[in-house]
Phi, psi and omega in degrees: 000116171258159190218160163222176195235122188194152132070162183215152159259143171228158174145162186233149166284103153243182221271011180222341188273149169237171199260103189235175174261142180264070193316145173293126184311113173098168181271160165229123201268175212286357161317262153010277202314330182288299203290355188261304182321313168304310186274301169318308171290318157289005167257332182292347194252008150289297167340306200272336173261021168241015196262100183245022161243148197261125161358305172266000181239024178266157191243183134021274211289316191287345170296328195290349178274313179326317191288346188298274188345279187323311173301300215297326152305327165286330166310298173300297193313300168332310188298278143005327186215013162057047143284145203234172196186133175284168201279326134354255190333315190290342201248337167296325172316334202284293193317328197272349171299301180305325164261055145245287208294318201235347169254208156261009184085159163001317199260027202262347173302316187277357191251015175252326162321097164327321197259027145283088148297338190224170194205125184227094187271104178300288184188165221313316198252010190231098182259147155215185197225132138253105185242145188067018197055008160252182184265154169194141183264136159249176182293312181322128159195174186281192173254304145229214167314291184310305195316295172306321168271022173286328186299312193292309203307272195342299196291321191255342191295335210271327204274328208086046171213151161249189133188143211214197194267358168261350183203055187284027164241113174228138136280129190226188162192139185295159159341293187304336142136040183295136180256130204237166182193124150224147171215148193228166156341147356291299175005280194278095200279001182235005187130162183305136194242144174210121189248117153245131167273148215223127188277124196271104183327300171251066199333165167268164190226142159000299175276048150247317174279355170296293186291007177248357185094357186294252204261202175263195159280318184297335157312310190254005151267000167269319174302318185301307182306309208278278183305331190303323198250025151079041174267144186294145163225149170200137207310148157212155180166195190228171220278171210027042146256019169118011196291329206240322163302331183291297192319345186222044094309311176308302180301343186291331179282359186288134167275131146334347174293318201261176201249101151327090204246107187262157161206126214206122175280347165249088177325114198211339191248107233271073212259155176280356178228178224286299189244091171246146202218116164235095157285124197229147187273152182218129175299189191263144175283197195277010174267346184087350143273190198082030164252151199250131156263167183299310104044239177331338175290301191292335165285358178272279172352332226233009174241021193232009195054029200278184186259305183229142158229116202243128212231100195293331157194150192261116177265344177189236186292330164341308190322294188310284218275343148311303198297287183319311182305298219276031187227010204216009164096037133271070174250153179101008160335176166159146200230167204219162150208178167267141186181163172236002155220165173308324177295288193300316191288332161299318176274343176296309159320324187283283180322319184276351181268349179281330149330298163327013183037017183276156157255111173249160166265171189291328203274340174279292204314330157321308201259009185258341128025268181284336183299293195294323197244124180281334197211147194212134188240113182253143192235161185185128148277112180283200185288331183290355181106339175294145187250153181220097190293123202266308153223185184231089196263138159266153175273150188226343147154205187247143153214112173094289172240349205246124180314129177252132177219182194205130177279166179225003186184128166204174204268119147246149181262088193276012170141208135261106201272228172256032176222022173077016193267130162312132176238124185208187200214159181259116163242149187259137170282076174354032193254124173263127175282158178289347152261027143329312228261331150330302182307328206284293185341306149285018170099348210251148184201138183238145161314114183329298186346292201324325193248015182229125176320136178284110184090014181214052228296336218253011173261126196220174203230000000 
């Protein structure tokens, strides 16, 4: 088992601060690096056969004997080789042992950074982060190949998966429900790859994508209604652009009365009320049975009583047995796909229900489509790294082979500002949609405002 030694975290819990890293000033050149590298692991492979506690159930006051221990070993061995080290050096040693033995290896410092969302390993020396929505390479790296798959064996063995050259992809997920994709050799040509999207402590709220600018306020008071009164909705966007946060923001406005059914092939969505059915899809065991698809869940779900069923994102033939849900009295559903517009996310709905092995004509699969879905919300990541509800479109029904739909809201960009940050504005096409009257029904009511520009109430579209 090898370790490597780079970098530390640093930083404090304050009542406004998140704990993010801090890379070490300057390069530490591979010399250094070796020799640091050397001592750790020879204080890890002392450490570890006197170590009678388990790893994954240890608390506190035990970790803190361990880190004892782990120093008092990194001491000797100085001593041992009559080496001398600053107290830095001595406590990176310390730190990168304890995330070996109690972590992840090289990456568990990024995956305790709040302000990281995705954690991405290239190869033993090239890791980067996504922070704020851009990319940055970090210092952190492995020592070789083996290193990274004892880092993999750690994450799925506790799950019961493997992986080898008969099965060189997995989907996992950490404790926290951080969600992981890994593939190694031959698949992976420079070495074993580990993508985590990082499971969010603390979800997001409404006023929270208000105050980043993802949307307005006048947005999210027609989306909060549109769920409240049972409206279809779907999530559309391109991959990180924020499709599963919204979707489980959006789910947060479902009243508590009613019974809630999730379905996910990664369990990712944090929903707040009582009776929710969290289903998750499961792969074929090493024999290659048992697999349960997203698919089977969802022809399940529809034997479960549900109220509402939120489908965390539709990938193939599922779309067909969704459409079909939300056309049979589950309305106010919802779902995500990938698409990067309201036009491409119908048609791609077209294609995954021809996925179903149904022979529909096309003008059926269309039009059961326009039936099923009212409102469809486009996501977007820009260039500054900022997520954007781009638009809010509605389906308003068909003519002749073509779906007909009309925006209610869309995203202009007016420019930059002096740090490259997109400056743009959310506008209502002044257009009322046609399932208000869906909306009324249920008790739900949005103010005329909501659809008339703000300082410009005579601007129409």
């Amino acid at each position: 088992m090898a370790i490597g030694v780079f970098g530390k975290q640093n930083g404090f819990d304050g009542p406004e601060e998140k704990k993010t890293t801090t890379y070490p000033d300057g390069d530490i050149s591979s010399k250094r690096k070796k020799e640091l590298d050397q001592i750790a692991n020879v204080a890890l492979s002392r450490v570890i056969d006197n170590i009678i506690v388990n790893p994954q159930t240890a608390t506190s006051s035990e970790k803190k004997v361990v880190q004892d221990q782990v120093m008092d070993t990194v001491n000797i061995l100085l001593e041992e080789t009559r080496k001398h080290l600053s107290l830095g050096d001595k406590q990176n040693i310390a730190n990168s042992v304890m995330d070996e033995i109690f972590g992840y290896g090289p990456i568990t410092t990024l995956l305790n950074d709040e302000t990281v969302s995705e954690v991405m390993v290239n190869s033993i020396d090239s890791i980067y982060v996504e922070r704020s929505g851009k990319l940055e390479k970090t210092p952190y790296s492995f020592r070789d190949q083996a290193h990274i798959m004892h880092t993999i064996d750690k994450i799925i063995s506790p799950l019961g998966r493997r992986v080898d050259e008969s099965s060189p992809m997995v989907d996992a997920r950490l404790p926290d429900g951080s969600r992981v994709n890994i593939i190694i050799p031959p698949l992976a040509l420079k070495g074993p790859t580990i993508t985590i999207r990082k499971f969010s402590v603390d979800p997001l709220i409404l006023e929270d994508l208000i105050s980043f600018g993802t949307l307005s306020q006048e947005m999210a008071t027609l989306l909060k209604a549109c769920v409240r009164g049972r409206v279809n909705i779907l999530v559309s966007g391109g991959t990180g652009s924020g499709k599963t946060t919204l979707l489980n923001i959006l789910s947060g406005f479902i009243p508590s009365t009613e019974r809630i059914v999730t379905i996910e092939d990664a369990a990712e969505l944090q929903l707040q009320q009582d009776h929710v059915v969290t289903l998750e899809a499961r792969p074929a065991n090493m024999e290659g049975r048992g697999k349960v698809t997203t698919r089977d869940l969802v022809v399940n779900s529809l034997r479960m009583r549900p109220d509402r069923i939120i489908v965390g994102e539709v990938r193939s033939g599922e779309a067909l047995d969704m459409l079909q849900a939300m056309n049979t009295g589950h309305d106010g559903s919802l779902t995500t796909v990938h698409a990067n517009t309201p036009k491409d996310s119908l048609s791609r709905l077209e294609t995954m229900v021809m996925m179903s092995g149904m022979e529909l004509p096309s003008r059926a699969i269309k039009e059961q489509i326009a039936s099923a879905i009212n409102l469809i919300i486009q996501v977007a990541r820009l260039n500054d790294g900022s997520r954007k509800v781009t638009k809010v479109t509605e389906i308003t029904g068909m003519e002749g082979q073509t779906i007909t739909t009309q925006d209610i809201y869309t995203f202009e960009q007016e420019g930059f500002d002096a740090y490259g940050n997109i400056v743009g504005r959310h506008v209502p096409t002044g257009i009322v949609p046609a399932c208000m009257e869906k909306i009324r029904v249920t008790g739900e009511s949005i103010p005329p405002s909501v659809f008339i520009e703000r300082g410009n109430p005579q601007r129409r579209f």
